[in-house]
MIPANU-155240 format. One record per atom (N, C-alpha, C): x negated, y, z. Coordinates in steps of 0.05 Angstrom, whole numbers, plus 5000, padded with zeros to 4 digits. Atoms other than C-alpha are relative to their C-alpha. Layout:
XYZ/...
***
This chain:
501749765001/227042878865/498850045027/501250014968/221942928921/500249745014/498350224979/224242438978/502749945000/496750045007/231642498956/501249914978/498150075028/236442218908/501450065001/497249735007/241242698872/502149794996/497050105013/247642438864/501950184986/497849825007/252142878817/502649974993/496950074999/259042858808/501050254988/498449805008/262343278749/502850024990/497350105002/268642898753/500849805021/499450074970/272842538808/498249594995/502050294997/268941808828/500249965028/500550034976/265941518889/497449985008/503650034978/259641528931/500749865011/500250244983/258940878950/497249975020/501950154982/254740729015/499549725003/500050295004/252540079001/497749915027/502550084990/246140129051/499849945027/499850154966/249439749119/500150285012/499249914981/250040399155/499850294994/499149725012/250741169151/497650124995/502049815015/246641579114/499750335008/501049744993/243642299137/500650144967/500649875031/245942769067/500750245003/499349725006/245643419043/502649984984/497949945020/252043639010/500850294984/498249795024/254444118957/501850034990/497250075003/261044258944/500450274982/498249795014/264344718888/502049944988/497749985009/270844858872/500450144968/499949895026/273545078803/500750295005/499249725001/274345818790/502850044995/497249815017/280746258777/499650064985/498949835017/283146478721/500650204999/499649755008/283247198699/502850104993/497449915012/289547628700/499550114963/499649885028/292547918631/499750314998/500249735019/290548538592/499650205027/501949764973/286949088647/500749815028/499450124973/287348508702/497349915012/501450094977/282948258756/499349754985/501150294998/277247698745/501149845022/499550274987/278647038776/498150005019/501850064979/275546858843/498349764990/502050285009/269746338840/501049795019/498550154974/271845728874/497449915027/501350004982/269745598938/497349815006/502050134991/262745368965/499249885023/500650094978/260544939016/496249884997/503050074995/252644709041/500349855023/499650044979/252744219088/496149815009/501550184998/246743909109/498949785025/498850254975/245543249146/502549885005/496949995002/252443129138/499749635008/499650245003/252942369165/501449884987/498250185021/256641899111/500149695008/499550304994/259341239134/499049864979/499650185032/258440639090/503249954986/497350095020/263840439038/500150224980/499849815023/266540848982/500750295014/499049734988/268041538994/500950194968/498649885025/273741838933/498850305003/500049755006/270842488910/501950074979/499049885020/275242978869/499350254989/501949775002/272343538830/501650154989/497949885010/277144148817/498450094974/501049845036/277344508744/500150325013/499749815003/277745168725/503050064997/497349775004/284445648729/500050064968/499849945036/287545768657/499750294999/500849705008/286446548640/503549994990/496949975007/293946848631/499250154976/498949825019/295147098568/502550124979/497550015013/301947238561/500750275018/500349774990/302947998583/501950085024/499550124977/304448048650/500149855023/500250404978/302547328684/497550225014/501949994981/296847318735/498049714982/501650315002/291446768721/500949855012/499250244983/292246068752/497749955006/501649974974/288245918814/498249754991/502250164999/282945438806/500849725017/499250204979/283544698840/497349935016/501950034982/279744488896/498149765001/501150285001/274243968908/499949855033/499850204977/274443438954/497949875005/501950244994/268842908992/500950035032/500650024969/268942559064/501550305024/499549884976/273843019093/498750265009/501049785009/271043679065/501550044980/498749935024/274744099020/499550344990/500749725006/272144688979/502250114982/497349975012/277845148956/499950084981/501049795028/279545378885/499550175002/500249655003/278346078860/502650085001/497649935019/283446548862/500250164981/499549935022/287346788808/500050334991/499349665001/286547488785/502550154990/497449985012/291947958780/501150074974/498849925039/295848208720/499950355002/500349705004/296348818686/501250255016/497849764973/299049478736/500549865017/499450094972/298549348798/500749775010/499750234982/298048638810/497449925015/502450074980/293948458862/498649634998/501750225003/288847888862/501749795026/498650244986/291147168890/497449855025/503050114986/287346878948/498649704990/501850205004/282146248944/498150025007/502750064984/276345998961/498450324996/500249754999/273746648937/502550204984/498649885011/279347198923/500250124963/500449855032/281247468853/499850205003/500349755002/280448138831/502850184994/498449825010/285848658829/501150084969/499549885020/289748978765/500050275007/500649714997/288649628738/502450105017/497249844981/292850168776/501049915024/499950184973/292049898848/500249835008/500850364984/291249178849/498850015018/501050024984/290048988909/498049724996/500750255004/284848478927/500249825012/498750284989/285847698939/497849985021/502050074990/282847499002/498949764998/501550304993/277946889016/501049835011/499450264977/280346199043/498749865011/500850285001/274045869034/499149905039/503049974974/269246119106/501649785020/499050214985/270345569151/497949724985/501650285008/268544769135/498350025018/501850014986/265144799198/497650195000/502649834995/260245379191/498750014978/501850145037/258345109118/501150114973/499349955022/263445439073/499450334993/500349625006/262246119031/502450064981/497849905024/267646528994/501150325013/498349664993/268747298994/502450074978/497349955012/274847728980/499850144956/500249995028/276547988903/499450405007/499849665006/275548768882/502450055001/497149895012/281449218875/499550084978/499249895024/283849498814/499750405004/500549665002/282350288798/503050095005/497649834994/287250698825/501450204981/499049775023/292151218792/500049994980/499349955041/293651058719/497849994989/500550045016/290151118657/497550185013/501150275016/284251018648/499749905013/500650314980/284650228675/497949905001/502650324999/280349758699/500349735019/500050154981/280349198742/497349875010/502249994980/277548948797/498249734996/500950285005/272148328792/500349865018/499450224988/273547698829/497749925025/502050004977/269647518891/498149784998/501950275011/263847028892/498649865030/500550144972/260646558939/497750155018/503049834985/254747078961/501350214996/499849644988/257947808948/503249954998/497049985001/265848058950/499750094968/500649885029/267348278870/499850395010/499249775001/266648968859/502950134988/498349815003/271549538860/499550124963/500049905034/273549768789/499450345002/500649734991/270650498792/502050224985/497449785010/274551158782/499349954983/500749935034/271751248715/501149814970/498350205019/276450648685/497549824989/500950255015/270950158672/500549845028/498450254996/272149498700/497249905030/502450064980/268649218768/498549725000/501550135000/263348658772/500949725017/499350244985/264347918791/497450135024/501949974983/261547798859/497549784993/502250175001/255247428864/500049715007/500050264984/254446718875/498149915019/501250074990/249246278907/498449804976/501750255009/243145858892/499949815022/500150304978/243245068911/498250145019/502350034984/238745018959/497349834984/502150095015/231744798937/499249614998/500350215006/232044088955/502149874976/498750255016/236843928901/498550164966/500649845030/232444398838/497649734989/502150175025/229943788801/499350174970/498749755031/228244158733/501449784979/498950115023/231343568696/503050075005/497049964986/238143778732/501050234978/499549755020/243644158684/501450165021/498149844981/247144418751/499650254999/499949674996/248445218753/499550064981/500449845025/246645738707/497850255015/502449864991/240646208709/501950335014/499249784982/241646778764/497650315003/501549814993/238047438797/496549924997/502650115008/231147448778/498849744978/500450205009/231946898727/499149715010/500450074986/231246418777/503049764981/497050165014/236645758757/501149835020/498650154979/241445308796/501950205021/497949844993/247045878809/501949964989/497550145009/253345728818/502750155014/497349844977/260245998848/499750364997/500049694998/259946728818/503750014993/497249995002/266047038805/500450244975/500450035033/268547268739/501650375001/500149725001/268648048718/503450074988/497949925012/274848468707/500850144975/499449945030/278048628646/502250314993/498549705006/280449288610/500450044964/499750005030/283849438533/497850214996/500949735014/279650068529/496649985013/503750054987/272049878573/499549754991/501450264997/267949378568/500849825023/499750094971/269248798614/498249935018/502750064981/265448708677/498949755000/501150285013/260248198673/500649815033/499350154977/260647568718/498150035018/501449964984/257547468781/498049825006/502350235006/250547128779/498350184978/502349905021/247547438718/497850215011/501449874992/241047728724/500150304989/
***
């Protein structure tokens, strides 16, 4: 696309440098999301993001691993499970974390934090900021304070923190993610999902909190 060739990777492989000597590349790195606590709990963090560009790459192979997604707890009580991380060249973007569970569990950290449970979840912080100046990942929402009516807090994303679950017991907002950058928006590309302004190639939001009695908050990304 342009002067560049995409390489994608939606499972673990290798980027082989076959071309005698190192290569100048842009990189993109996402991690899998968290998983959502149970019944009035905290969205799942988005997993962490990285941008690197120019990134020198030796020749030879180079093992990439691409994390999944966190399972969603639904067994009353649990927390979600945290998202796994992706790997390339000595870069590592971290999972999401896991959001908490129902009453007062607090969100788990990751690349970007989970979101709080109703009744004071606290929120998970970020692991991802770092990778040299290249990684993004904010913290999770808390959970609505004081009892009934619950909500939880939404999960943090690679561009905003999630929102706070508001007094009023509805449920708080994944955070926002990010768009690639423009050198990699071929339009034949299926990477991301359409974002702010309908605009596409967003990725790393973070996933809305949940309540038996509101609506749940939507994820983070949608326009």
């Amino acid at each position: 696309f342009g002067s560049k060739t995409i390489h994608t990777f939606v499972g673990a492989g290798d980027f082989n440098n076959t071309s005698g000597g190192a290569l100048s590349c842009d990189v993109v790195m996402v991690a899998g999301g968290g998983g959502g606590g149970h019944n009035e709990g905290g969205g799942g963090g988005a997993g962490g993001y990285i941008f690197q560009p120019g990134r020198s790459v030796g020749t030879g192979p180079h093992g990439i691993v691409i994390g999944s997604g966190g399972k969603v707890e639904t067994g009353d009580g649990g927390d979600g499970a945290p998202g796994s991380s992706t790997t390339f060249d000595g870069l590592t973007a971290r999972g999401g974390g896991a959001g908490g569970n129902w009453q007062s569990g607090a969100g788990d950290p990751g690349g970007s934090g989970g979101g709080g449970a109703s009744n004071s979840g606290g929120s998970g912080p970020a692991a991802q900021p770092g990778a040299g100046g290249y990684g993004s990942g904010n913290i999770g929402g808390t959970g609505k304070p004081g009892g009934s009516p619950y909500g939880g807090g939404g999960g943090g994303g690679a561009g905003g923190a999630g929102q706070n679950a508001p007094s009023s017991g509805a449920n708080g907002h994944g955070g926002i993610g990010k768009q690639i950058p423009a050198v990699f928006h071929d339009p034949t590309s299926g990477v991301g999902a359409p974002g702010p302004g309908g605009g596409k190639y967003w990725v790393a939001g973070g996933g809305g909190g949940g309540s038996t009695s509101y609506p749940a908050g939507k994820g983070g990304g949608p326009g």
